[in-house]
C-alpha positions as CSV (number, residue, x, y, z in Angstrom):
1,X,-51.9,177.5,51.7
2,X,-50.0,177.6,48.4
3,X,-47.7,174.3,48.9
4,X,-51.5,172.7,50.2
5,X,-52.8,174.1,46.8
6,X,-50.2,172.9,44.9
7,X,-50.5,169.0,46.5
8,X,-53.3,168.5,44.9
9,X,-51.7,168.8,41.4
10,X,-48.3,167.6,42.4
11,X,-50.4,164.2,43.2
12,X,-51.1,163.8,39.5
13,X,-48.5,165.2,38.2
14,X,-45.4,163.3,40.5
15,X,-43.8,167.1,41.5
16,X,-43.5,168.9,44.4
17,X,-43.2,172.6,44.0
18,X,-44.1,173.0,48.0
19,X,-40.2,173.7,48.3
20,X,-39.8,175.8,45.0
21,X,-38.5,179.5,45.2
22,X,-41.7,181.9,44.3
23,X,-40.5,183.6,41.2
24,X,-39.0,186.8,41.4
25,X,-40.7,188.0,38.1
26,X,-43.9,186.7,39.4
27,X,-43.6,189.2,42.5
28,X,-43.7,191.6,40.2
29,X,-46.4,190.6,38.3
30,X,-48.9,190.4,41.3
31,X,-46.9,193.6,42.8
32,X,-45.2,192.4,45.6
33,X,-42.0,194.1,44.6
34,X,-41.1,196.8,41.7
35,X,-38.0,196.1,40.6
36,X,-37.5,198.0,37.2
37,X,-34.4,195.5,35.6
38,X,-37.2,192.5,36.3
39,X,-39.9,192.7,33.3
40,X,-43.5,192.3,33.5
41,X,-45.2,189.5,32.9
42,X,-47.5,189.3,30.2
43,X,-50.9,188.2,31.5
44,X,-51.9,184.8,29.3
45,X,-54.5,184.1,31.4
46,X,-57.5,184.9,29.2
47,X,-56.5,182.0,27.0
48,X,-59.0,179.4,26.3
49,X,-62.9,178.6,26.3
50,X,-64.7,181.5,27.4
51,X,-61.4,183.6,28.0
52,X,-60.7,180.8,30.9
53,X,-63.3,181.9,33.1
54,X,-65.7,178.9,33.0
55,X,-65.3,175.6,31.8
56,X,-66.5,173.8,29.0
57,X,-70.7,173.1,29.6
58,X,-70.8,168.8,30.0
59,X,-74.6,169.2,28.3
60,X,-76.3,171.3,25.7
61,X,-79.7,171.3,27.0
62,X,-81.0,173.3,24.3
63,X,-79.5,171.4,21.4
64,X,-81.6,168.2,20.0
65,X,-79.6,165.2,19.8
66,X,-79.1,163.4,16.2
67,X,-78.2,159.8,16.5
68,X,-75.7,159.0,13.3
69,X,-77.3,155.5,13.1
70,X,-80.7,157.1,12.1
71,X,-79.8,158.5,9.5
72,X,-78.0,155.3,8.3
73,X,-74.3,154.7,10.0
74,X,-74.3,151.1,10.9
75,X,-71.3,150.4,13.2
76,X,-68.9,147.5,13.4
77,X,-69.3,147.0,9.4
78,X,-67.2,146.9,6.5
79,X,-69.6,149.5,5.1
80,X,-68.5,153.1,4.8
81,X,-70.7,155.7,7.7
82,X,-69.5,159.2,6.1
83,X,-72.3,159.8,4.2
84,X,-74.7,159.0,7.3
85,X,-72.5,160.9,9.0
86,X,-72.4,164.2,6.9
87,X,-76.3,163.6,6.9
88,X,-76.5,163.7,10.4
89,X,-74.5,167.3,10.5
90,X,-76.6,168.7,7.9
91,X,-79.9,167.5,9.5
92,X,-78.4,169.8,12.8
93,X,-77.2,172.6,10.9
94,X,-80.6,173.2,9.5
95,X,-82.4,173.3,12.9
96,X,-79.6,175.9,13.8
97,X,-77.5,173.5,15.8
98,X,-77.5,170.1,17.2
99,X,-75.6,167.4,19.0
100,X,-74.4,165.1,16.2
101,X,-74.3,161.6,18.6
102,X,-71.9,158.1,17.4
103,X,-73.1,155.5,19.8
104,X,-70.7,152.7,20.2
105,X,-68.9,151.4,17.9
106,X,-66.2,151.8,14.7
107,X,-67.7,153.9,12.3
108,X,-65.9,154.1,9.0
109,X,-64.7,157.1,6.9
110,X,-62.6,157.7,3.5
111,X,-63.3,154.2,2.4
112,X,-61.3,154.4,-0.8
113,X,-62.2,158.0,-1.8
114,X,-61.5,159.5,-5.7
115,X,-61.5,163.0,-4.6
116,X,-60.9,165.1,-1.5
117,X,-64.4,164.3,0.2
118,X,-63.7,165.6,4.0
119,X,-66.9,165.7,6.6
120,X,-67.5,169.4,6.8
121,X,-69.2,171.5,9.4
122,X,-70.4,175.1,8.3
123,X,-72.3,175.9,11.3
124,X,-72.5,177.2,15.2
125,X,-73.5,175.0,17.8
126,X,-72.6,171.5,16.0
127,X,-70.8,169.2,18.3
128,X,-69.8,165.7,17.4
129,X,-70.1,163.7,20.6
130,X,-68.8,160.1,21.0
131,X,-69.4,157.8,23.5
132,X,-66.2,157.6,25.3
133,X,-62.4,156.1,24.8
134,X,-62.8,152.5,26.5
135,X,-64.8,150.0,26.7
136,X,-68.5,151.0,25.3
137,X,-66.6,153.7,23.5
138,X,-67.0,155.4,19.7
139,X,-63.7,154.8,17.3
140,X,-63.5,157.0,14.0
141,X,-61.5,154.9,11.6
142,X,-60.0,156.5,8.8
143,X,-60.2,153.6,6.3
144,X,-57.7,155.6,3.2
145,X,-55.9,159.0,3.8
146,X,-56.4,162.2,2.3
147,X,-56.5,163.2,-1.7
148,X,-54.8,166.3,-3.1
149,X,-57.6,168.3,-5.0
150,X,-55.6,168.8,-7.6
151,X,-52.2,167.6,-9.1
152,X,-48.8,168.8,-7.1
153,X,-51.0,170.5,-4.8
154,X,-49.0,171.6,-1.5
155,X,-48.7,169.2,1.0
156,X,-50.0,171.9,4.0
157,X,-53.2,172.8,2.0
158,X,-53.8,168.8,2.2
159,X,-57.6,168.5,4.2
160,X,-58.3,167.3,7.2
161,X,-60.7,164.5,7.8
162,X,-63.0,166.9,9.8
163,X,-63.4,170.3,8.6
164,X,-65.2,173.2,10.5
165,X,-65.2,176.4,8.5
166,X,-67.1,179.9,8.7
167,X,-69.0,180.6,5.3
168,X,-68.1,184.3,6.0
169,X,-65.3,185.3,8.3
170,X,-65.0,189.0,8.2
171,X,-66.8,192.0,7.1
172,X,-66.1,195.5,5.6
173,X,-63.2,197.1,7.2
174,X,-62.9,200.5,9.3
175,X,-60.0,203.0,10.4
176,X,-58.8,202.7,14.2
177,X,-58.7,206.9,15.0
178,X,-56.7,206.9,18.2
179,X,-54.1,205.4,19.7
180,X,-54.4,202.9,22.3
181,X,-52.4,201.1,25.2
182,X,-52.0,197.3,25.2
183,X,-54.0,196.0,28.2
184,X,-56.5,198.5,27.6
185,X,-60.0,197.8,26.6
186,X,-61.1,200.4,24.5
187,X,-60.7,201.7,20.9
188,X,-62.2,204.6,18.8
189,X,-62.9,203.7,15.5
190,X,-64.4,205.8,12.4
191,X,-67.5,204.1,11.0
192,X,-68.7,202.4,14.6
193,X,-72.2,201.6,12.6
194,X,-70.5,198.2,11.5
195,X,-70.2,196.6,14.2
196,X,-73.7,197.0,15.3
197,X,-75.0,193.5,14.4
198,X,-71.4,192.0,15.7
199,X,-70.5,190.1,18.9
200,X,-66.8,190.1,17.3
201,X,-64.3,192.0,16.4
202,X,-61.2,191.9,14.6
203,X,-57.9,194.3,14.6
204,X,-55.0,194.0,12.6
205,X,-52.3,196.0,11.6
206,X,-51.3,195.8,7.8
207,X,-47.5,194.8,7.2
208,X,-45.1,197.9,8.0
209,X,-41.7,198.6,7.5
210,X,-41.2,201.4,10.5
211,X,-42.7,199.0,13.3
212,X,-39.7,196.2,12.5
213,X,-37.0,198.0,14.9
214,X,-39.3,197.8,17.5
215,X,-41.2,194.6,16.9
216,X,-37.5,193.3,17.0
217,X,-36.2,194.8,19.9
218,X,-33.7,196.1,17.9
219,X,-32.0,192.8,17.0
220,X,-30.5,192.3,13.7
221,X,-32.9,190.1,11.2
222,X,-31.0,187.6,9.1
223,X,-30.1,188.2,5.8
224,X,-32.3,185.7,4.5
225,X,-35.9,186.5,6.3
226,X,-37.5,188.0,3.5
227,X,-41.0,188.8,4.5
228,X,-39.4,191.4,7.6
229,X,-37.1,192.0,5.7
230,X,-39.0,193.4,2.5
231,X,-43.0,193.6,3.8
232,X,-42.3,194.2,8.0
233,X,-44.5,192.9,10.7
234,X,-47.9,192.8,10.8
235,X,-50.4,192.0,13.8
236,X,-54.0,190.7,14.0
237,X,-55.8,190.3,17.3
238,X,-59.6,189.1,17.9
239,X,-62.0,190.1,20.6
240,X,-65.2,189.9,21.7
241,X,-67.2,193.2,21.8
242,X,-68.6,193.9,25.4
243,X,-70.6,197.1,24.3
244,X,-70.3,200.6,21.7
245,X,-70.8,204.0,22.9
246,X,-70.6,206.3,20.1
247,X,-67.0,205.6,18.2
248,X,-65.6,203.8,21.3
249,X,-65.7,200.2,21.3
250,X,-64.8,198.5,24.4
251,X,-63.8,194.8,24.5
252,X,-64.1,191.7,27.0
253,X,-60.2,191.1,27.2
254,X,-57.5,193.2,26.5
255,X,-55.4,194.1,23.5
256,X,-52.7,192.8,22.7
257,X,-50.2,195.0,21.1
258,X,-50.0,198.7,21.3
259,X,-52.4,200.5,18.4
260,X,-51.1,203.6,16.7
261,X,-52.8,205.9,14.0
262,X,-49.8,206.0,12.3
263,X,-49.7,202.2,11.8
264,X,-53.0,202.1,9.8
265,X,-54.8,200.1,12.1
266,X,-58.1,198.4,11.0
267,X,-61.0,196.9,12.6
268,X,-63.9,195.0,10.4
269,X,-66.5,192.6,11.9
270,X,-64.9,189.1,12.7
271,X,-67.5,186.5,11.8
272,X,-66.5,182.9,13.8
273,X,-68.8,179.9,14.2
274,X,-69.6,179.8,17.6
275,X,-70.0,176.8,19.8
276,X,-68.3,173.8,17.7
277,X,-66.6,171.3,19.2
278,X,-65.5,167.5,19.1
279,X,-65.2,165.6,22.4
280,X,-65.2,161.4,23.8
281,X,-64.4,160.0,20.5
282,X,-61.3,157.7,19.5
283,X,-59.8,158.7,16.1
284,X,-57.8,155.9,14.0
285,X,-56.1,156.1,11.3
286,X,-53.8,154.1,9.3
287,X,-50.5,156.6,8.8
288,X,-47.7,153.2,9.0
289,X,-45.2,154.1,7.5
290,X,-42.0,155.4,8.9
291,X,-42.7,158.9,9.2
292,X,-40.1,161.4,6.3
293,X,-40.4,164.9,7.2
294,X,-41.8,166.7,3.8
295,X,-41.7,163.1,1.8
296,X,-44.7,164.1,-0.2
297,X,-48.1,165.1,1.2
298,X,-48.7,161.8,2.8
299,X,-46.2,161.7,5.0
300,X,-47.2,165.9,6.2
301,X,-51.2,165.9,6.1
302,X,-53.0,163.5,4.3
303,X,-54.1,161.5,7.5
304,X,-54.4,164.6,9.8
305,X,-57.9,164.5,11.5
306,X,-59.5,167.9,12.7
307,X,-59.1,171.5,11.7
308,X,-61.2,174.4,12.8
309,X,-61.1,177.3,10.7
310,X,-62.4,180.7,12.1
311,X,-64.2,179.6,15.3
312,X,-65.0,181.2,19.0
313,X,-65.8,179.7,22.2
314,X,-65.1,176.4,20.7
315,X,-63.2,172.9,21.4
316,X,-61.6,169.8,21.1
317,X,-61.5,167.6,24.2
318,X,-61.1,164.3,25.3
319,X,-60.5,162.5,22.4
320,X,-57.8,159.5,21.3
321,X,-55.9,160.0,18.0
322,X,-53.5,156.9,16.4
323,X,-51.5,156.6,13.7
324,X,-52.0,160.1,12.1
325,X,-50.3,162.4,10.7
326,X,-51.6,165.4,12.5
327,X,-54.0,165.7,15.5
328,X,-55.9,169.0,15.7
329,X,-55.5,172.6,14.0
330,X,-56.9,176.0,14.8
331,X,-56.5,178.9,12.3
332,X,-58.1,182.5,12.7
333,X,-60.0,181.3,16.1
334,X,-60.3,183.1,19.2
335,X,-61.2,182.0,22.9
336,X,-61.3,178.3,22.4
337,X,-59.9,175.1,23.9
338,X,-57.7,171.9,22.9
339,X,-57.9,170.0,25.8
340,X,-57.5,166.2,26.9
341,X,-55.9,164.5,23.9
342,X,-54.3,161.1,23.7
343,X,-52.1,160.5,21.1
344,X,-50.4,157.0,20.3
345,X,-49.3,154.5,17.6
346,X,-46.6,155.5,14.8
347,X,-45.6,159.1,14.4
348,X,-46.3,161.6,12.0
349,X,-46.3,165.0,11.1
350,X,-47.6,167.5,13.9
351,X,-49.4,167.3,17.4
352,X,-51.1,170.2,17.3
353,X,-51.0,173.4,15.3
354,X,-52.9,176.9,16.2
355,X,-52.0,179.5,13.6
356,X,-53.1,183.3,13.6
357,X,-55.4,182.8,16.4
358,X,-56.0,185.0,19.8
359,X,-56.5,183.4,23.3
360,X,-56.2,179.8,22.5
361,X,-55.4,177.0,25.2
362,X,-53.8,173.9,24.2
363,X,-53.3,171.4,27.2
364,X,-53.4,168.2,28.7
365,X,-51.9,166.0,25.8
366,X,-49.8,163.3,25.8
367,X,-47.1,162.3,22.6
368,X,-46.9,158.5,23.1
369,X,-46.3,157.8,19.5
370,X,-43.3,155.6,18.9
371,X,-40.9,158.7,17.3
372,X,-42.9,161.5,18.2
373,X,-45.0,163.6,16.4
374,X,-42.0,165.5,14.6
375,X,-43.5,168.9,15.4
376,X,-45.0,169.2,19.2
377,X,-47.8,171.4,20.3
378,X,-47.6,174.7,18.1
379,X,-48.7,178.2,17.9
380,X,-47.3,180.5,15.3
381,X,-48.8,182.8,12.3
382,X,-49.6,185.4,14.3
383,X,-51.4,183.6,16.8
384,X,-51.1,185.7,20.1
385,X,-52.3,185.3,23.9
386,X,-52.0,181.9,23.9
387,X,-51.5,179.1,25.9
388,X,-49.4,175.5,25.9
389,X,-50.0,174.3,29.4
390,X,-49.1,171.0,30.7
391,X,-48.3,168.8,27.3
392,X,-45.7,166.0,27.3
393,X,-43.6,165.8,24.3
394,X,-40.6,162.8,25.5
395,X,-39.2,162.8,21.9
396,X,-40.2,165.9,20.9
397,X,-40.5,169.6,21.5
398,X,-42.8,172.0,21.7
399,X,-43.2,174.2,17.8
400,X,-43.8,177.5,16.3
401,X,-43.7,177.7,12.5
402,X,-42.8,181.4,12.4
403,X,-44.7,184.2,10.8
404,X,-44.6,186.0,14.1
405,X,-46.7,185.6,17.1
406,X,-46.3,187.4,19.7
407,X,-47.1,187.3,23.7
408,X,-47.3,183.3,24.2
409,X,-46.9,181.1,27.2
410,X,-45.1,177.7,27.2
411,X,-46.2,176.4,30.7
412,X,-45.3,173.3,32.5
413,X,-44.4,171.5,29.4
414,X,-42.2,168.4,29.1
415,X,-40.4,167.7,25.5
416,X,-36.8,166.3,24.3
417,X,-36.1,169.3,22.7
418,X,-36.2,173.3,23.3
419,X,-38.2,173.3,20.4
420,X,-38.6,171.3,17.2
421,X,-39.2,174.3,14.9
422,X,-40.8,174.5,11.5
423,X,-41.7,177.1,8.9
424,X,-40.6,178.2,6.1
425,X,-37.1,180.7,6.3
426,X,-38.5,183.5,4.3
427,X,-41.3,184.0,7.4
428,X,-38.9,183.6,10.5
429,X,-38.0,184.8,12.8
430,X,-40.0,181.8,14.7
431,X,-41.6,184.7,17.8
432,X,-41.4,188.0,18.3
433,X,-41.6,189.2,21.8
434,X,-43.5,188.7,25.0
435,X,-42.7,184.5,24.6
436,X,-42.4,183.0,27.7
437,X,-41.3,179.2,28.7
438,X,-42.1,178.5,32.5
439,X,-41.3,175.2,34.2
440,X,-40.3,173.7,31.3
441,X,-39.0,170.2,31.9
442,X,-36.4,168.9,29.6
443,X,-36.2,165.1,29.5
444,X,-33.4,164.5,26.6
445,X,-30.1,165.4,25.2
446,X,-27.9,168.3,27.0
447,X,-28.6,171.8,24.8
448,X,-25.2,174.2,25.3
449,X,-25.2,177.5,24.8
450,X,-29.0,177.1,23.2
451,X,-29.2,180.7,20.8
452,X,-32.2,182.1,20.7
453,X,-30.7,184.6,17.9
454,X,-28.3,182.6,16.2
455,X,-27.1,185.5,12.7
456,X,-24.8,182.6,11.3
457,X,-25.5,178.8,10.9
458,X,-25.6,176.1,7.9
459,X,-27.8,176.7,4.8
460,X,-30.8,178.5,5.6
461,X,-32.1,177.2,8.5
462,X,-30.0,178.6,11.5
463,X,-32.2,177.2,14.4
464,X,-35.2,178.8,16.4
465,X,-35.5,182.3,16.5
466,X,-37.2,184.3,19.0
467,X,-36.9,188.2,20.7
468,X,-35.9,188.1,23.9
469,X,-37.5,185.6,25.7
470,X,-38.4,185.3,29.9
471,X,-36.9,181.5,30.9
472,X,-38.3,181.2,34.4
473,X,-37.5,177.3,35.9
474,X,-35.9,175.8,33.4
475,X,-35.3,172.2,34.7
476,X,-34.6,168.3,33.4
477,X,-31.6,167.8,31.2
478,X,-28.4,170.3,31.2
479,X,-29.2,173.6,29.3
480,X,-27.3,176.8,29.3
481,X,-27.9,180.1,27.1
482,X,-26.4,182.7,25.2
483,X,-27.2,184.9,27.3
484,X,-27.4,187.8,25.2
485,X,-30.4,186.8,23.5
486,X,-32.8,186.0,26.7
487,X,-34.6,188.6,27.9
488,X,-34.5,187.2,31.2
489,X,-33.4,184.1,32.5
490,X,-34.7,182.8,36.5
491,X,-33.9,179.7,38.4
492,X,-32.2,178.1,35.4
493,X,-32.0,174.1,36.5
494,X,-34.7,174.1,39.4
495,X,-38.3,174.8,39.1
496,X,-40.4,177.6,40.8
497,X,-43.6,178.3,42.5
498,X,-45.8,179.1,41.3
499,X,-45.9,175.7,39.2
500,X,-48.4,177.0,36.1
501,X,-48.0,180.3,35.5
502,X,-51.4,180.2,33.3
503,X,-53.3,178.8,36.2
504,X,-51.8,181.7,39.4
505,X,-52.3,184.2,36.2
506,X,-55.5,183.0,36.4
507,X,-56.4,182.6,39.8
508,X,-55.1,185.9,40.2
509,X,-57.3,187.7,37.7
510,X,-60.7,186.1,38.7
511,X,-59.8,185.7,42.6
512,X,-60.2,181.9,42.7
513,X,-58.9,179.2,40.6
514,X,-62.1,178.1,38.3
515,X,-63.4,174.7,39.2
516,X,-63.2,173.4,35.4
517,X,-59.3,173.3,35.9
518,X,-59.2,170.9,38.9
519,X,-62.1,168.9,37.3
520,X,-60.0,169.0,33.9
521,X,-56.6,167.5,36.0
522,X,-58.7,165.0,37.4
523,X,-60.3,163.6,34.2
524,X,-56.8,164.1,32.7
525,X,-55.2,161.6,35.6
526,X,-57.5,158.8,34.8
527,X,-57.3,159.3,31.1
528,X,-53.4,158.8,31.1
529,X,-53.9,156.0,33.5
530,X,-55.4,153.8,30.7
């Protein structure tokens, strides 16, 4: 049953894991054997839309639809449709939601703008909808890029094009009063009363000093990594509440990290928009020139195209994106989906970029840029319980920009590089623990004796830093490892069964593989086809 299983997918993808070795550190996850020098797996698979356990509704039955043309877009003109546009939005977010429809067509955007002007969604239940890639389809053009809002302003706080923010995105804080296990699905808190209004829920543990030795594994940081060094680690993880009984609130999926008193634990209302998403429209922009990393805020954000900021059950999905400097960002989300995305034409700055997010799935993209995007498919800031499944990055590799996430997944992906790393050196190191990389495919250069803990190196920058991390089916170009610093290292140079780890985690949790995944391959197959 498992290599008929796994035909289906080999199919699209053009690999057979029928003769793979099962993973020993997957027997142990589904507890088939108990060896104690074998770890245990974290489980990622609550990662995505609806904690992965349905997919991604294909209509909105109770949304009205509102048609960009009547409220003045004209496709195929040399006229600018962002005001129409923004019209349209604002005409849904007052009826509480709406499906805000681009026939076909090019519809413009930043036609030679004098200030930062991006289209901005402040709303749940807002989806912009196109009508497809191909022929009949909707194109976005960004006409001009981005504008700094004001002089020598940092090239990262650079807008999007498309902005989705939460007016409000937390409430008034509350001590956690007992200790609690990760995996588990309860916690006690002190003033339960304010949460009664919330579906959501946010924990975090303020920076600390005492929890570095452990959030290191003991490791030494390098001399330079100020923020450990000086502040310590810190830890946010968001959740949906399930129900309150007295002080104890129990959650739909389960923590993350392990919650002590003694680490002043908080937990205020987390206040996301709910239902936003962006899906069957082809972005284009007009990023040219040959892509400097940190030239000037041009070159790192000024024609990036979609950022959600604070957002649940939400997505991007199907969608084309040329000549941009970044694709699609997610900061302070939880339980949504990047899914589906086509990117081509000259390279720029990032793929895609989650940051201080919980259970995020980013998957089914495809790099075809000439150079790359210089930074691949990303997770970092404290984003944690997330997924990169199935991305192809030829020129590139995949990217955390530090600040300490914790308990990722790197699944099936297929890049240059181990990593093309970013951040700034004061917030490495890059991951703390719990990161895993299974099946990853490497298609360039040979890596030797890759460190994942390098303590000397030129300058600053002494390459990617991550504690103890599981390397299960490692495969594609030569790679070897200081050992030392790899928490544990299986099948090094041949893949394993199972092939996604995400999607056995998965099917293991819920009993059966949900359909959305196999209907998601399939739309992805004929996608890369054109």
């Amino acid at each position: 049953m498992k290599c008929l299983f796994y035909l289906f997918f080999s199919s699209i993808f053009s690999i057979s894991f029928c003769n793979a070795q099962e993973a020993i550190i997957w027997k142990k996850f589904t507890g088939e054997i108990n060896n104690p020098e074998v770890p245990m797996l974290f489980d990622y698979s609550y990662a995505g839309y609806k904690l992965g356990e349905t997919g991604i509704p294909d209509r909105f039955k109770h949304l009205k639809v509102y048609n960009v043309v009547d409220f003045g877009a004209v496709p195929n003109d040399s006229v600018s449709d962002q005001e129409a546009i923004q019209k349209a939005i604002h005409a849904a977010e007052k009826q509480e939601g709406g499906i805000v429809f681009f026939p076909s067509g090019t519809f413009l955007v930043n036609v030679n703008p004098t200030k930062t002007n991006p289209i901005t969604i402040n709303n749940s239940n807002i989806i912009l909808k196109g009508s497809g890639l191909g022929t009949g389809g909707t194109t976005i053009q960004m006409k001009s890029h981005m504008l700094q809002r004001y002089p020598d302003e940092p090239e990262w706080k650079v807008s999007y094009m498309f902005v989705f923010s939460a007016k409000k995105s937390k409430g008034a804080s509350t001590h956690i009063t007992k200790n609690a296990q990760e995996g588990h699905v309860v916690i006690e808190v002190e003033h339960p009363n304010l949460f009664q209004n919330s579906k959501y829920i946010q924990l975090e543990m303020p920076y600390n000093l005492d929890a570095v030795s452990v959030a290191l594994d003991g490791k030494t940081p390098r001399p330079h990594w100020e923020n450990v060094i000086k502040k310590g680690v810190s830890f946010i993880e968001n959740h949906e509440i399930e129900s309150i009984n007295g002080n104890q609130i129990t959650i739909k999926d389960p923590l993350i990290n392990n919650i002590s008193t003694s680490e002043n634990w908080q937990a205020h209302p987390y206040i996301p928009l709910e239902n936003v998403g962006v899906e069957d429209i082809y972005f284009k922009a007009n990023f040219n020139d040959n892509y400097v990393h940190h030239k000037d805020y041009i070159h790192d954000n000024a024609w990036s195209i979609i950022a959600m900021n604070t957002v649940a059950m939400s997505w991007v999905r199907r969608c084309r994106f040329s000549n941009i400097t970044g694709a699609v960002s997610l900061n302070n989300s939880y339980a949504s989906s990047i899914l589906m995305l086509l990117v081509d034409g000259n390279g720029g700055h990032k793929l895609t970029n989650v940051t201080q997010s919980t259970r995020v799935l980013t998957g089914l993209i495809s790099d075809a840029t000439n150079n790359g995007q210089f930074h691949g498919a990303a997770m970092s800031h404290k984003t944690s319980g997330s997924v990169i499944w199935r991305v192809k990055t030829p020129k590139q590799g995949w990217d955390s920009h530090a600040d300490i996430p914790k308990n990722n997944l790197v699944d099936l992906y297929e890049g240059s590089k181990m990593t093309n790393h970013g951040g700034n050196y004061i917030n490495e190191p890059h991951h703390l623990g719990g990161l895993t990389l299974w099946n990853y495919k490497r298609v360039g250069e040979a890596e030797i004796n890759y460190d994942f803990w390098s303590l000397s190196g030129k300058g600053i920058y002494w390459g990617f830093s991550a504690v103890n991390p599981i390397v299960v089916g490692l495969h594609g170009s030569e790679t070897s490892f200081e050992k030392s610093n790899v928490g544990y290292l299986e099948s090094l140079g041949a893949p394993v069964f199972p092939e996604s780890l995400y999607e056995a985690q998965l099917k293991h949790r819920l009993g059966n593989l949900p359909e959305w995944v196999g209907e998601s391959l399939k739309v992805w197959e004929e996608m890369e086809k054109k």
